[in-house]
N, C-alpha and C positions, 0 to 999 in steps of 0.2 A: 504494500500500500504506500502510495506516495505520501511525503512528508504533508502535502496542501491538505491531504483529505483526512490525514490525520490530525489534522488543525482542525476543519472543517466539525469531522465527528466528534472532536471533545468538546467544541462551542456549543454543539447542538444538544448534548449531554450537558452542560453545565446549564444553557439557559432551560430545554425541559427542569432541571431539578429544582431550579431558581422560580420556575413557575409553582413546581410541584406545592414544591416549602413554603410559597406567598401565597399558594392559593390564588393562582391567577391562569390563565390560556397562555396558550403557546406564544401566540402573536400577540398578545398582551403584552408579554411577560420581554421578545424580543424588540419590541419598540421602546420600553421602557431601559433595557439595558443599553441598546443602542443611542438612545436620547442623549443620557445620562452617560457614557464614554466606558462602560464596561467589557464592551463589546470590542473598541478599540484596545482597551486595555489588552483584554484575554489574546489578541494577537498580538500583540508588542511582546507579550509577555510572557506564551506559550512556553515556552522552555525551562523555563523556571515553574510555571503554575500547574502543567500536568504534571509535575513529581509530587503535586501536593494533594493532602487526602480531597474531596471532591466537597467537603464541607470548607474547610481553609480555604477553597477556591470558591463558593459562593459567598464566606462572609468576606475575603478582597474584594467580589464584585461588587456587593452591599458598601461598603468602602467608599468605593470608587463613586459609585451613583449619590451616595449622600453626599460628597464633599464636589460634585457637580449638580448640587442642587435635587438631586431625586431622595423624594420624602413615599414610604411607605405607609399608609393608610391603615 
């Protein structure tokens, strides 16, 4: 498997879980981290954040979207 798509499938695995745990839809949950620069993040950052348990990678994303302004409800 290429390196891209193994970026691709752990993005999509983080934001499903991120959905899961907010109780929010798919495409909710991806406009909300994309807004808010989580999304960006988890690719700059890929190398480092898939070594990490798959919880430490959603609360960096929580992180990331509150200190750009994303407020969870």
């Amino acid at each position: 498997m290429s390196e891209q798509r193994k970026q691709i499938n752990y993005t999509v695995a983080c934001v499903s879980e991120f959905a899961r745990k907010h109780g929010m839809g798919m495409k909710e949950a991806f406009g909300f981290l994309f807004e808010h620069k989580a999304i960006d993040f988890l690719k700059e950052n890929y190398d480092i954040e898939h070594t990490l348990s798959l919880d430490d990678a959603l609360d960096d994303m929580l992180m990331i979207c509150e200190q750009n302004g994303g407020t969870l409800t």
